[in-house]
C-alpha positions as CSV (number, residue, x, y, z in Angstrom):
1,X,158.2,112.3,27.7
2,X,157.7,108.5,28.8
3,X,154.0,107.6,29.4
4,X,153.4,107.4,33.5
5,X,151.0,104.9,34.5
6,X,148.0,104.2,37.4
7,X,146.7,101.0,38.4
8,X,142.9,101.3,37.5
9,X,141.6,100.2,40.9
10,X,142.2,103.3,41.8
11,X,139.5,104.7,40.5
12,X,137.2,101.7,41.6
13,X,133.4,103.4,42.7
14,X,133.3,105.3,40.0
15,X,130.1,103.2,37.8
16,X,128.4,102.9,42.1
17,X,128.3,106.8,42.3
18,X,126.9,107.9,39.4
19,X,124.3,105.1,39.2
20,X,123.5,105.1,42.8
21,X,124.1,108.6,43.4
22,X,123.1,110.8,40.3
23,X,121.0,107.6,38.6
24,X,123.1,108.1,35.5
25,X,123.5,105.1,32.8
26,X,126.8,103.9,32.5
27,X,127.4,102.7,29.4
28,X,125.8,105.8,28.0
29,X,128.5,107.8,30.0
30,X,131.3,105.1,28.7
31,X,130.0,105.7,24.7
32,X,130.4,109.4,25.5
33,X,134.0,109.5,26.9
34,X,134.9,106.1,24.6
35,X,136.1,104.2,28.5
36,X,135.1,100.4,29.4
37,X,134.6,101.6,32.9
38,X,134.5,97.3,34.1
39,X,138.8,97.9,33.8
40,X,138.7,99.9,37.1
41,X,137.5,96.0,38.5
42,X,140.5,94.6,37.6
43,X,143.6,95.3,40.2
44,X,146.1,94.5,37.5
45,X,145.4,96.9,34.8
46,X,147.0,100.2,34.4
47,X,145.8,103.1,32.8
48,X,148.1,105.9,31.3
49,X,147.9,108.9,34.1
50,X,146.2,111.1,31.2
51,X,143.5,108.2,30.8
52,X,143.0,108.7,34.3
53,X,142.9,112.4,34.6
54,X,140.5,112.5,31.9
55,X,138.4,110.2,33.5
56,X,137.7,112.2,36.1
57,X,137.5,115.2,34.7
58,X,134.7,113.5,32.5
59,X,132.7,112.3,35.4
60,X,132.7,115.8,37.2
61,X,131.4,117.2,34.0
62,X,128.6,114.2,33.2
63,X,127.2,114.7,36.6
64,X,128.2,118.4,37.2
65,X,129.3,117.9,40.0
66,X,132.2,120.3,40.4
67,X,133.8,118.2,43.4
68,X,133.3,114.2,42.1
69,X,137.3,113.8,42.6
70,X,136.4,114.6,46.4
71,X,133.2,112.2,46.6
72,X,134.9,109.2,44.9
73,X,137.6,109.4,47.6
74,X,135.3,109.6,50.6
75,X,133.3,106.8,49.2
76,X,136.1,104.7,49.0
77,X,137.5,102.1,51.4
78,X,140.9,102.0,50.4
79,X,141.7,98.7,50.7
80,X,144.4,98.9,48.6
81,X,146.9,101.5,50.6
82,X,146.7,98.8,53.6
83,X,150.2,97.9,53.3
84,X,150.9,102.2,53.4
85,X,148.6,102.1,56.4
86,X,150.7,99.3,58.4
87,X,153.9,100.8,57.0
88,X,153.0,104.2,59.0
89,X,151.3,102.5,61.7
90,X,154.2,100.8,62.9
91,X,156.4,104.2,63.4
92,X,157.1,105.7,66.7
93,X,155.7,109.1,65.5
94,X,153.8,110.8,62.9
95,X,157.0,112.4,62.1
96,X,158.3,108.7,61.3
97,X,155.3,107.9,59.3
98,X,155.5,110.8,57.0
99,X,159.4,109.8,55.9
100,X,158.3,106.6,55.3
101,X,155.5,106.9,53.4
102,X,156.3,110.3,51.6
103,X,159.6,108.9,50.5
104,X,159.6,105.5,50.4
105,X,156.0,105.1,48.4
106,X,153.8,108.2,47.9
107,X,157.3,110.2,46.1
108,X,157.1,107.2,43.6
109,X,153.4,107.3,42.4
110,X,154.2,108.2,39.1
111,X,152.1,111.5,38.2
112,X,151.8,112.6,41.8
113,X,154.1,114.2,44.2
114,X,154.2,115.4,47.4
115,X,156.6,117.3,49.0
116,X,157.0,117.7,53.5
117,X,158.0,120.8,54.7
118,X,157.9,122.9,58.1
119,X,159.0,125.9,59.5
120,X,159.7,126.9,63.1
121,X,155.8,126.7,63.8
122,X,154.0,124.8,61.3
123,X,154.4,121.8,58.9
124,X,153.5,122.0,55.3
125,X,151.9,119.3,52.8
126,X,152.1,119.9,49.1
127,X,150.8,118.2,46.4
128,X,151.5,118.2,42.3
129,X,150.2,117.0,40.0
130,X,152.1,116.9,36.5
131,X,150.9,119.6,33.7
132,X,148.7,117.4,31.4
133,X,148.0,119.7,28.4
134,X,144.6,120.3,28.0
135,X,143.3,118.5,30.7
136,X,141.7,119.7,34.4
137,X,143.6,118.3,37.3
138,X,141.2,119.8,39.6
139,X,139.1,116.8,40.1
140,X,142.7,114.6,40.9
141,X,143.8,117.3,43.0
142,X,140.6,117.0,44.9
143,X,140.9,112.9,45.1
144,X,144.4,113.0,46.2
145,X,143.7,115.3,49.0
146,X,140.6,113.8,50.8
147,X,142.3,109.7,49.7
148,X,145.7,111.5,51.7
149,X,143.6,113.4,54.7
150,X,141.6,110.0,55.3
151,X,145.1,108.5,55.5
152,X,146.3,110.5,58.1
153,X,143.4,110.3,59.9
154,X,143.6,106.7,60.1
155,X,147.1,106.2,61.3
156,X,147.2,109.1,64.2
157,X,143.4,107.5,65.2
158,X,141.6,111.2,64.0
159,X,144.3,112.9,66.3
160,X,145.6,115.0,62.8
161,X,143.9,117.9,62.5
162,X,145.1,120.5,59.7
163,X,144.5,124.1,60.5
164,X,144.1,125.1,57.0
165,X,143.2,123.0,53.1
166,X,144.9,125.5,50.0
167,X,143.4,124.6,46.5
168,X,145.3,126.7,43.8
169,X,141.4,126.3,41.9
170,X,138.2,128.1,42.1
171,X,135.7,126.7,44.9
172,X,133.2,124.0,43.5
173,X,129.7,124.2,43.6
174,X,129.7,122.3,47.2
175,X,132.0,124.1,49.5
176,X,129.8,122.7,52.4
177,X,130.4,118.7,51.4
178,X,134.2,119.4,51.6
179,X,133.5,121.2,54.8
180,X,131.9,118.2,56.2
181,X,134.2,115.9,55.4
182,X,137.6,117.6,56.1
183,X,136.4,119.7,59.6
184,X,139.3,122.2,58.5
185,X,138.9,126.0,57.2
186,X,139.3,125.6,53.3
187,X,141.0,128.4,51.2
188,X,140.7,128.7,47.4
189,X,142.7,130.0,44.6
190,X,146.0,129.5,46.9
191,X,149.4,129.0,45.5
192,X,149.2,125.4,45.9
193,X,147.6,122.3,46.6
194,X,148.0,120.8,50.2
195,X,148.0,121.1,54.2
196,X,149.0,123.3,57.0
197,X,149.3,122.0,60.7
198,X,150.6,123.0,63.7
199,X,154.3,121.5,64.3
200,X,154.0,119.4,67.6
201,X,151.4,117.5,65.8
202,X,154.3,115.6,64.2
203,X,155.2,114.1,67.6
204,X,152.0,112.3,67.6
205,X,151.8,108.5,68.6
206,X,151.3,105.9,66.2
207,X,148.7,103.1,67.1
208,X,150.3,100.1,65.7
209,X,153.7,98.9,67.4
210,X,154.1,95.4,67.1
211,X,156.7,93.4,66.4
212,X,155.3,91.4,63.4
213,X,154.6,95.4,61.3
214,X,158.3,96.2,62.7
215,X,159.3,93.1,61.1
216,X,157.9,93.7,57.9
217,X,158.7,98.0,57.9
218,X,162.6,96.8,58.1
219,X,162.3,94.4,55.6
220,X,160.4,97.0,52.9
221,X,163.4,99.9,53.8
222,X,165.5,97.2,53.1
223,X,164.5,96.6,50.1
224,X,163.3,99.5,49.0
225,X,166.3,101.1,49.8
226,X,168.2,99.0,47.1
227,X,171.1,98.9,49.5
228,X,174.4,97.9,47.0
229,X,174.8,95.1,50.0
230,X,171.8,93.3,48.9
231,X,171.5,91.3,46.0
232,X,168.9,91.3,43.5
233,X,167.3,87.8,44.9
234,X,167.9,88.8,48.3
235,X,165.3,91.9,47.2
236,X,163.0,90.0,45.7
237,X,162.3,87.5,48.7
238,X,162.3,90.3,51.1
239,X,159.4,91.9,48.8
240,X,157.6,88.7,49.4
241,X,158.2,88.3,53.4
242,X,156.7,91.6,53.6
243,X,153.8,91.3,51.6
244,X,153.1,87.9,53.4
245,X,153.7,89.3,56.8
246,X,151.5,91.7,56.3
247,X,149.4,89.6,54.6
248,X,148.9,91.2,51.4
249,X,148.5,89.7,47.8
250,X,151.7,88.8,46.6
251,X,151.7,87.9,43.2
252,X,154.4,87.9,40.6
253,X,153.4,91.0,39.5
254,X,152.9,92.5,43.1
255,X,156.8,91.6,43.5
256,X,157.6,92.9,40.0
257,X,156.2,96.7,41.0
258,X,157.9,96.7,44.3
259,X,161.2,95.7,42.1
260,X,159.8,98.5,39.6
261,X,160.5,96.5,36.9
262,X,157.8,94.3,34.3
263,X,156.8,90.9,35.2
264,X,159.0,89.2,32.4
265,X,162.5,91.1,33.5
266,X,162.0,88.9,36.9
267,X,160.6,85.7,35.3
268,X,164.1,86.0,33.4
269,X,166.1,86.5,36.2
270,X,164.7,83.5,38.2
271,X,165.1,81.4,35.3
272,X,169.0,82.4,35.1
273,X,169.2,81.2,38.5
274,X,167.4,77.9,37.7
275,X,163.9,79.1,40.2
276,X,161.1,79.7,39.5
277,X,158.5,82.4,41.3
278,X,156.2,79.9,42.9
279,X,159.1,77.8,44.1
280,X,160.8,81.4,45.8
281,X,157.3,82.1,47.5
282,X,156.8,78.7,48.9
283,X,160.5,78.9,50.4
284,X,159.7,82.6,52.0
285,X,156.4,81.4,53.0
286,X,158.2,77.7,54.9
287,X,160.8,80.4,56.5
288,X,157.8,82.3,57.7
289,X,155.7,79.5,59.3
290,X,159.1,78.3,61.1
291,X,159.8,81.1,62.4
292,X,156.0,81.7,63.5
293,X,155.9,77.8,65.0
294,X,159.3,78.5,67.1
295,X,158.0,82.4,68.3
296,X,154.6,82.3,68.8
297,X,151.7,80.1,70.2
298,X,149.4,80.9,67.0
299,X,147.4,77.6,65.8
300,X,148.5,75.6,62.6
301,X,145.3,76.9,61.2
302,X,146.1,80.9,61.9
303,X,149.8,80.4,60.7
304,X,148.7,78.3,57.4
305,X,146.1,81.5,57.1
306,X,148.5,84.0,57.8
307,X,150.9,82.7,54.8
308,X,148.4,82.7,51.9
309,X,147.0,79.0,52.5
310,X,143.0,78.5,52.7
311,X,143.2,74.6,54.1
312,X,145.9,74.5,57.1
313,X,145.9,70.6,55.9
314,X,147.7,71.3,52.5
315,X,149.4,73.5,53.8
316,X,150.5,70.6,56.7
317,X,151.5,68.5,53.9
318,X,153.1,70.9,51.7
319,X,155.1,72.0,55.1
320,X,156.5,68.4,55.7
321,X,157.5,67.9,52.0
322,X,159.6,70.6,52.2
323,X,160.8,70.7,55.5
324,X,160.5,67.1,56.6
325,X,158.3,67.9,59.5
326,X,155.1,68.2,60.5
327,X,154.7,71.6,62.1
328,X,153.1,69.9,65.0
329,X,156.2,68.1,65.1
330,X,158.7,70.4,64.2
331,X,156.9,73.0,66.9
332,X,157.2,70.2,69.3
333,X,161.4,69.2,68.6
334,X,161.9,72.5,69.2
335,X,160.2,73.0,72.3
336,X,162.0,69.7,73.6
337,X,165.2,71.0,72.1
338,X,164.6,74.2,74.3
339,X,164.0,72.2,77.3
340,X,167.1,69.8,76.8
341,X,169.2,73.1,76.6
342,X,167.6,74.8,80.1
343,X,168.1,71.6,81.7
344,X,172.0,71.5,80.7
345,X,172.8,75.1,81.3
């Protein structure tokens, strides 16, 4: 069986809790479990999903406390599922949101499934975990559920209210901190892992229409539908515009995990095709800034911003190298172009 893998930041919070909250030594806790807890701080390691697991498990039996996998995930911020969030945000429904993000990104989080359903009156939320021999997924069950109710929250503006919470485990020694945090009734020793809710709440508004997160949602169905129609390049620069749009880190290994393929497979096939990946990005971000110089009023400095720069006067230069315009000036040919047109017609 092929070894599945998270990225580390996941578990980010982890070495703040137990000092600040159970005053617990961390590097006594990482001789004990033989982990270098300062990998969660870097967002592009991965750890195998048993490393993980194990982790967790670990923690939750340092500190006993029977639900840490539920206080690391309301301590966090989740900075790192904003591009989920403006995916979801940008549907018409909550409906919408859930096809997109269930199979689109949260089916393909290796270790971790979760499966919609609904019947004639309520709609159903599963989760799974893959059987890791010998080791406790209570404690990941517990961190995907609250990380995944927080999301929800978020994106329906606290409108989302489950019914019921199933756990398929025993009840921890806090029932009243789950409680708290999920305001739902809570049922143990169930036959699985997830949420109920009553069906019209899938007909609940989303709060972010725009046209820029439209922009970007096509692009990323595009893309990651792997339509036969677009080519591999094609892909990859679509992977970029969205990550830019939405203003996310877009590294070569950002695109390579949207691709779902290592860093060196796409250094290879830019190479075959005589680019390279900072070349591609600069392109996809000059296409951006035009198309944000002819469609909007934003400044140079908010569109320089917008496209990864931090100085909107390299990123004037750099724009007139490779376009031959300044964007004051190409903003400005335009506009007089548009005129000259009105005028004619």
């Amino acid at each position: 069986m092929p070894t599945k893998w998270l990225r580390a930041s996941l578990l980010s919070g982890i070495d703040k809790i137990l000092l600040e909250q159970f005053s617990l030594s961390i590097s006594l806790l990482e001789n004990e479990i033989n982990f270098d807890f300062n990998l969660l701080k870097d967002p592009d390691y991965k750890l195998p999903l048993t490393t993980a697991l194990k982790v967790l498990d670990d923690c939750a039996k340092y500190t006993g406390c029977q639900y840490f996998g539920a206080l690391l995930a309301n301590e966090q911020n989740n900075d790192h599922l904003s591009l989920m969030y403006s995916l979801a945000k940008s549907c018409n429904s909550f409906d919408d949101a859930l096809s997109v993000v269930f199979e689109q990104r949260l089916k393909r989080t290796n270790g971790f499934e979760w499966q919609p359903s609904k019947d004639e009156f309520n709609a159903y939320i599963k989760s799974h975990i893959d059987d890791i021999s010998g080791i406790d997924t209570t404690q990941a069950t517990l961190f995907g559920i609250i990380r995944l109710f927080k999301f929800f929250k978020n994106i329906t503006k606290n409108k989302w209210c489950p019914s019921q919470i199933y756990f398929t485990f025993p009840a921890p020694n806090n029932i009243k901190y789950l409680k708290k945090i999920l305001g739902a009734d809570i049922y143990f020793n169930m036959k699985f892992n997830g949420f109920i809710f009553p069906i019209k709440q899938l007909s609940l508004e989303m709060s972010g229409q725009n046209s820029k997160l439209n922009t970007a949602l096509k692009d990323f169905l595009t893309l990651t539908g792997k339509s036969s129609n677009t080519n591999k390049l094609t892909q990859i620069k679509l992977s970029i515009r969205s990550l830019l749009i939405l203003n996310q880190r877009c590294t070569l290994t950002d695109i390579a995990e949207s691709q779902h393929q290592t860093t060196r497979a796409i250094q290879y096939y830019l190479k075959k095709h005589q680019l390279t990946y900072q070349n591609l990005l600069d392109g996809v971000r000059y296409n951006i800034a035009r198309d944000m110089l002819i469609e909007t009023e934003n400044s140079i400095y908010k569109i320089s911003s917008l496209i990864g720069f931090t100085d909107s006067t390299v990123f004037t230069r750099s724009f007139k190298k490779h376009v031959g315009l300044s964007p004051t000036k190409y903003r400005q040919e335009y506009q007089d172009l548009k005129l000259g047109n009105n005028y004619m017609l």
